[in-house]
C-alpha positions in Angstrom: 66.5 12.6 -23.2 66.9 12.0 -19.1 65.2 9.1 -17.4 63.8 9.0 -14.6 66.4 7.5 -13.0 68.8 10.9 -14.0 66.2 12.8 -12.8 65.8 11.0 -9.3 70.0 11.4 -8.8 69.7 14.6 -10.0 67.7 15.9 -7.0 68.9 13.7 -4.6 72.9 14.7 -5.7 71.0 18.7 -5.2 69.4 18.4 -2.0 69.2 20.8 0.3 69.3 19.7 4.1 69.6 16.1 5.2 66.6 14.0 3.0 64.7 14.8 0.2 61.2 13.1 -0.5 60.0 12.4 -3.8 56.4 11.9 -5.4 56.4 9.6 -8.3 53.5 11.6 -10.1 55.5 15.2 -10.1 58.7 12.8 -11.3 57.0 11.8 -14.1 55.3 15.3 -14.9 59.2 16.3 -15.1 60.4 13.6 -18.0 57.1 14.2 -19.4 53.9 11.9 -20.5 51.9 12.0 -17.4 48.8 12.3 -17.2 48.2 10.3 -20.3 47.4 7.3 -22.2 51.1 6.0 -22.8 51.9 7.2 -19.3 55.2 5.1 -17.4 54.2 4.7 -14.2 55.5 1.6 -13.5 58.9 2.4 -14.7 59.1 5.1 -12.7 58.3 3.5 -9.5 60.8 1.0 -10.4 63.3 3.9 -10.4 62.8 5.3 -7.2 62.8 1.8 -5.6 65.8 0.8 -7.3 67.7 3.9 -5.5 67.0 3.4 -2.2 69.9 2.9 -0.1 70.2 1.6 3.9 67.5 3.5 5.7 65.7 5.4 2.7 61.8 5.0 3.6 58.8 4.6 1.5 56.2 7.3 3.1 53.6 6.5 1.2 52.6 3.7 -1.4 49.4 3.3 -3.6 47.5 0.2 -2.8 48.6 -1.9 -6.4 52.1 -0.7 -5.3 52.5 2.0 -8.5 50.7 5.2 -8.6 50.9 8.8 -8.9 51.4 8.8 -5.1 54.3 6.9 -4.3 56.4 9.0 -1.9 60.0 8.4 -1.2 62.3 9.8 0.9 66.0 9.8 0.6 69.1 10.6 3.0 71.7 12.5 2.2 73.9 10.3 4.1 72.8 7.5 2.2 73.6 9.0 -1.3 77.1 10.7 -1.4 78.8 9.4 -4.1 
């Protein structure tokens, strides 16, 4: 099974042009489990922040930090190996 930290390298290694943004929601839609009760959220949040590199940018970020809405977006530049 992926997590969402494959899945985040997966399209960033796949980009097309020079960034890539992310939404934590559609993420999670992808691994699975969201919407729902037993939903991981946080964890995936935790992913996307935990692969930022130099001048990667949060767009936008839910008030209580996690959410559906967190946007990301990364650099090709930042993210060649």
């Amino acid at each position: 099974m992926i997590d969402f930290k494959e899945l985040i390298m997966r399209k960033i290694k796949n980009m097309n042009g020079e960034y890539v943004e992310l939404v934590s929601g559609d993420i999670h839609r992808e691994i699975g489990g969201y919407p729902g009760s037993n939903h991981r959220m946080p964890s995936c949040c935790n992913a996307m922040r935990d692969l930022m590199y130099n001048d990667d940018e949060v767009l936008y970020s839910p008030k209580k930090g996690n959410g559906a809405t967190l946007k990301i977006r990364y650099y090709k530049k930042n993210h060649k190996h």
